[in-house]
C-alpha positions in Angstrom: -4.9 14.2 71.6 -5.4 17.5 73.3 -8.8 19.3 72.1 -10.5 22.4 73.1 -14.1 21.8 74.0 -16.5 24.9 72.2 -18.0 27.3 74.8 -21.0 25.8 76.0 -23.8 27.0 73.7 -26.0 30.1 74.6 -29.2 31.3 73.0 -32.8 30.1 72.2 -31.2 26.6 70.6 -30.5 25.7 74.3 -34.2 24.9 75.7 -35.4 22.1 78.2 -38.6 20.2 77.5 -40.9 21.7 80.5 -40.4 25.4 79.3 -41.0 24.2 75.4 -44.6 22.4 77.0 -45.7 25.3 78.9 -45.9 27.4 76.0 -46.9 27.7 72.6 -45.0 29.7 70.2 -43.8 27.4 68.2 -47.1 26.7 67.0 -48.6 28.9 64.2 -52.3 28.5 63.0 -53.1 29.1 59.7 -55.8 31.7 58.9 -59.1 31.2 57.1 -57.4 33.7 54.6 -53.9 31.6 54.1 -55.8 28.5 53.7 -57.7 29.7 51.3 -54.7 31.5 49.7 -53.6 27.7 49.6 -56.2 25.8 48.4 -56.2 28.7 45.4 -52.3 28.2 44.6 -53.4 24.1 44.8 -56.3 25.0 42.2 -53.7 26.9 39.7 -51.4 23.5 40.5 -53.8 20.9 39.1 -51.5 20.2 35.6 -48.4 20.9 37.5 -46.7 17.4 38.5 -45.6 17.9 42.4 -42.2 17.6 41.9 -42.3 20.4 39.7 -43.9 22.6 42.0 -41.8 25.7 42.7 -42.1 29.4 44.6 -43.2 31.2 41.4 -46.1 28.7 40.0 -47.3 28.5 43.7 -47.9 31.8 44.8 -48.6 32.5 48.3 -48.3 36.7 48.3 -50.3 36.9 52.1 -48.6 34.1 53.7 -44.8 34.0 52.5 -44.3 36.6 55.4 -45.4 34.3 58.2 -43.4 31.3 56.6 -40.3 34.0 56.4 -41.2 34.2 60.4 -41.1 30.5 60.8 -37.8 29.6 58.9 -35.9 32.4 60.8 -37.8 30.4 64.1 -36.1 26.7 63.1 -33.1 28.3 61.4 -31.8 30.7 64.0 -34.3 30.7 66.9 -35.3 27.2 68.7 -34.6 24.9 66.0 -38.2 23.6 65.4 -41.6 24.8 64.5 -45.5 24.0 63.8 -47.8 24.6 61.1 -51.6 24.4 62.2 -54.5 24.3 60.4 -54.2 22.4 56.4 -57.5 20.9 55.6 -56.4 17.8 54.6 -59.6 15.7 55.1 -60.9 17.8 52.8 -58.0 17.0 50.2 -57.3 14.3 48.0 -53.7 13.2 48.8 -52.9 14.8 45.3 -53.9 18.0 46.7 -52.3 17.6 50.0 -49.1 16.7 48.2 -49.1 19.6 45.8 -50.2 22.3 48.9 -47.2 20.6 51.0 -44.6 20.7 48.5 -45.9 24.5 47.5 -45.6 25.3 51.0 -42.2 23.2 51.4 -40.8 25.2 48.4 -41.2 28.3 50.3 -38.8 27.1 53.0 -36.2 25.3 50.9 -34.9 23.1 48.2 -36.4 19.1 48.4 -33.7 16.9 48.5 -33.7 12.9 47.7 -34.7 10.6 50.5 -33.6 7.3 49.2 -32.5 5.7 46.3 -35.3 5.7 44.7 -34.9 9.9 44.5 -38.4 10.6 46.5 -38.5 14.0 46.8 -41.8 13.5 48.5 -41.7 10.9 51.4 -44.3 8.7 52.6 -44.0 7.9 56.2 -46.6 5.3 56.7 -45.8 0.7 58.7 -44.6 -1.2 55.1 -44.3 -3.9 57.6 -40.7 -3.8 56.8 -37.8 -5.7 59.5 -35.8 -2.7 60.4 -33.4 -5.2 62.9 -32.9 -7.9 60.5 -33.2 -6.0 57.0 -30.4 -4.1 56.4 -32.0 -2.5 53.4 -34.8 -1.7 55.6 -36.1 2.0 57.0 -37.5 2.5 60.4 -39.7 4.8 59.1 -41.1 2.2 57.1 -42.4 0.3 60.1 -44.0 0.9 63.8 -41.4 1.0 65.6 -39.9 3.4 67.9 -37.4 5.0 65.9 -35.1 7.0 69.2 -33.3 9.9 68.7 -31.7 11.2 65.2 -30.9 13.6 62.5 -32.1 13.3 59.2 -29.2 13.9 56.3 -30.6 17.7 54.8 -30.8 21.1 56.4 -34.8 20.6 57.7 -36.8 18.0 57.9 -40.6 18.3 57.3 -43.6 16.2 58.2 -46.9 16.8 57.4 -49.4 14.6 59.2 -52.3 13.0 57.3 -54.1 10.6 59.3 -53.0 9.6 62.9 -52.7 6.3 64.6 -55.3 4.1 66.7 -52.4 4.7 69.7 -49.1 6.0 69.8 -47.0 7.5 67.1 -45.8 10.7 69.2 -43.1 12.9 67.9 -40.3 14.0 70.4 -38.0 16.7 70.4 -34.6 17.8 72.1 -32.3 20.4 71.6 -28.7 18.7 70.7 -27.0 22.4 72.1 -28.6 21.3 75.3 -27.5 17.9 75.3 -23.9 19.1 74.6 -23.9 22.4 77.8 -24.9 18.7 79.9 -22.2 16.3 78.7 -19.8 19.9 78.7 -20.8 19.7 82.4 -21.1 16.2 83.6 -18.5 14.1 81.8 -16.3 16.6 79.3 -13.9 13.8 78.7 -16.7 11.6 77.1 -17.9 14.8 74.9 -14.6 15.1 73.6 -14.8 11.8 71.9 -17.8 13.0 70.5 -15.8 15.5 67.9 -14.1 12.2 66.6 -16.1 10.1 63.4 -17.7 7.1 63.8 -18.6 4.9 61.0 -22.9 4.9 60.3 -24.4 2.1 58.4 -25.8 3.8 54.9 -28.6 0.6 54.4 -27.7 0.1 50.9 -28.2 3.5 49.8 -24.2 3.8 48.3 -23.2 6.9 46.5 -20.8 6.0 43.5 -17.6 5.7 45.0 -18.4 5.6 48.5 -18.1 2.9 51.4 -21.5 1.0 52.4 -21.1 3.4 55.5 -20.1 7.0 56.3 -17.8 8.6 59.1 -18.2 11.8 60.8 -18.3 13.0 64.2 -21.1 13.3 66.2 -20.2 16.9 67.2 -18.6 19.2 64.7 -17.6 23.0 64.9 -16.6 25.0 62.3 -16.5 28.9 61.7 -18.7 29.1 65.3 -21.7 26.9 64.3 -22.2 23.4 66.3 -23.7 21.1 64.4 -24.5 17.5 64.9 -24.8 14.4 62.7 -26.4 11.1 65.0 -28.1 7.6 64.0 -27.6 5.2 67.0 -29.6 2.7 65.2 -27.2 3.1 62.6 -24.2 3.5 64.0 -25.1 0.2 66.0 -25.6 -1.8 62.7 -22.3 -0.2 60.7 -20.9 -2.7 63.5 -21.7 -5.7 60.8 -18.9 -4.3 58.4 -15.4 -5.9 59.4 -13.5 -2.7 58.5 -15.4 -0.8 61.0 -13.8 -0.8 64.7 -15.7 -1.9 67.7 -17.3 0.5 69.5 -16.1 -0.2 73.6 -14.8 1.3 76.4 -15.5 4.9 76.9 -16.3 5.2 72.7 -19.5 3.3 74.1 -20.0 5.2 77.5 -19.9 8.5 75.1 -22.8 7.2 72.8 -24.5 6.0 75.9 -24.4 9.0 77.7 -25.4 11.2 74.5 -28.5 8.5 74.5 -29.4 9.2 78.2 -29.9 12.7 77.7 -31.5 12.9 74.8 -34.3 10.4 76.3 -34.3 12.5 79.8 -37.8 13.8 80.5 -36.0 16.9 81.5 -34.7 17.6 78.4 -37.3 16.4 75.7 -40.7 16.2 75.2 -43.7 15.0 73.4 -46.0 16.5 71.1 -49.3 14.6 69.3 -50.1 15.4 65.6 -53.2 16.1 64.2 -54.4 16.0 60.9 -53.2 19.2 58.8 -49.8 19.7 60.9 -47.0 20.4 59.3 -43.9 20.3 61.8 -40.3 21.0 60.7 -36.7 20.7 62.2 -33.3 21.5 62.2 -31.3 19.0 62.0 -28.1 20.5 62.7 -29.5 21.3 66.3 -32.3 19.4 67.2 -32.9 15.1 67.6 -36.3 14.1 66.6 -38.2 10.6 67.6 -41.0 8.7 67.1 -42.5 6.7 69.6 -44.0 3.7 68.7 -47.1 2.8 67.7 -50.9 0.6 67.1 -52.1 1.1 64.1 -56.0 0.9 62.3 -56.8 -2.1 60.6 -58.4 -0.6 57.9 -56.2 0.6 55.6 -57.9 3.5 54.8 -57.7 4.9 58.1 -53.6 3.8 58.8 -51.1 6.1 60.3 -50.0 8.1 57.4 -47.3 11.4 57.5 -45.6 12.9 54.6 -41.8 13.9 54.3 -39.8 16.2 53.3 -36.3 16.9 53.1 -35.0 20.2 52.4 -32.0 22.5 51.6 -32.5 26.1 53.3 -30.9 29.1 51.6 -30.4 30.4 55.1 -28.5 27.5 56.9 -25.7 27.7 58.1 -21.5 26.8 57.0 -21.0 23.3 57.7 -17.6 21.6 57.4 -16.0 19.0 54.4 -16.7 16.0 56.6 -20.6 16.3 55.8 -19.8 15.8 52.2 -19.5 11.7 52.9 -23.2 12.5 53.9 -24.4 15.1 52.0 -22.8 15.0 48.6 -21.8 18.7 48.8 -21.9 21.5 51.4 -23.1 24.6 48.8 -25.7 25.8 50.8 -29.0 25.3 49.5 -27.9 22.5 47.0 -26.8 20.2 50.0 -28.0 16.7 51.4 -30.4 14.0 50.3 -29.7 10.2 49.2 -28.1 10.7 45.7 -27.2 6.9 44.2 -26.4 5.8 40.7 -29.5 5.5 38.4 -32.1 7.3 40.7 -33.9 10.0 39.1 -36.1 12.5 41.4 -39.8 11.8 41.8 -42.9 12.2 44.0 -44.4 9.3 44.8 -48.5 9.6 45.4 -48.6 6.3 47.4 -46.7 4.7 49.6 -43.4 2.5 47.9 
């Protein structure tokens, strides 16, 4: 098959880990003014269920520029951002839900994040067996989870409570990870453009295989976008009708997972309580390293989750509708599965 490679990639989506550490745009602390403008639209929230939470019963006049600011940042600038500054020790997890979503609403639609049709994701050790478990979610346990994409737009996390040890979030740039393969081994990153089959643990839309296939790398009308889950690609392996993954399939994935873990390219950041951190999937990998947790179970590791659809993403081809249900922008991604109705979820499930 003869395929053109894309143009390497250009622009503030190509970025190497040092330059990202040794600054600090990305990160933007709230005011004493936009929390309180939060902690008001919370107030007005208190008979609203948080699922039902939307732009105009959570009005955030002051701060809906800045968030503007910030979406244009993930959406078309370096492909990730951070929120500083929610007082969420001061909050009950009610409140912290309802000023999440509020916030969340501002950026984008909340899509489904399993079967269950969580809107609002708890990302917190069930004690779940993500290896031998194939219902099982690594972010249901403390393991390291390497390098991925989530299936929406953006994916949001707002930390709660932190672990004893551990438990960093880490960053790279997928556009940088594709101008390296372009360079080093172009034959390899061509196989990248063709699918491969990723395990959906359990969560099967009506009609659809236990697993889906697109490409790791996929252009269409000038966007690169990716779509990656080694973990799951690895255990899609376990369905005959899948083919093996060998010879320079393998060396591909392999050299896709070298990069992304190179200290050049990545890097680290800790959370604290109150951060809100969101990504663009479509040009960014995120990880989690592992983790100790707290004993007490008041005090465990504890993040919240969102998914979400942006009004301003970008085209994305056919393909991604074996993922994401549809490609209508701003209506796109999620877990949808027979019988599941959308809810929020308080505690942990």
């Amino acid at each position: 098959m003869n395929f053109n490679l894309p143009e390497k990639r250009q622009g503030p989506q190509v970025w190497y880990g040092q330059e990202i550490k040794s600054s600090n745009e990305w990160i933007y602390t709230l005011t004493n003014q936009e929390i309180k403008e939060i902690d008001n639209a919370v107030k007005l929230a208190k008979n609203t269920e948080v699922a039902a939470i939307k732009r105009n019963n959570f009005p955030l006049t002051s701060l809906e520029s800045k968030l503007r600011k910030i979406s244009d940042d993930v959406m078309n600038g370096r492909g990730f951002a951070l929120i500083r500054g929610l007082p969420v020790e001061h909050w009950s997890i009610e409140e912290s839900a309802k000023a999440y979503f509020g916030i969340g609403s501002y950026f984008g639609s909340a899509r489904s994040q399993n079967a269950s049709g969580h809107v609002l994701g708890h990302v917190r050790d069930l004690g779940r067996d993500a290896v031998n478990d194939p219902s099982a979610r690594i972010y249901q346990t403390r393991e390291r989870q390497t390098f991925h994409t989530d299936s929406c737009d953006v994916v949001a996390l707002l930390c709660l409570k932190t672990a004893k040890s551990g438990g960093e979030s880490a960053l790279v740039s997928s556009m940088t990870i594709y101008n390296e393969m372009y360079e080093q081994r172009p034959d390899l990153l061509e196989l990248l453009f063709r699918p491969f089959a990723t395990d959906r643990r359990g969560e099967v839309p009506a009609g659809k295989k236990p697993y889906f296939e697109i490409p790791v790398f996929n252009y269409f009308e000038d966007y690169l976008s990716v779509i990656y889950a080694r973990r799951y690609i690895n255990s899609a392996q376990r369905f005959d009708d899948v083919p093996a993954i060998e010879g320079k399939r393998l060396e591909a994935l392999d050299l896709f997972d070298t990069l992304a873990n190179d200290p050049r390219l990545n890097f680290k950041m800790t959370f604290k309580p109150g951060d809100i951190q969101l990504v663009h999937n479509h040009t960014m990998l995120h990880d989690r390293t592992d983790y100790i947790d707290w004993e007490e179970e008041a005090k465990k590791r504890h993040l919240l989750r969102l998914w979400l659809a942006m009004p301003n993403a970008r085209p994305l081809p056919q393909v991604f509708e074996e993922r994401y249900g549809t490609i209508d922008i701003g209506d796109r991604g999620g877990i949808v599965v027979p019988g599941s109705k959308l809810n929020a979820p308080l505690i942990p499930v």
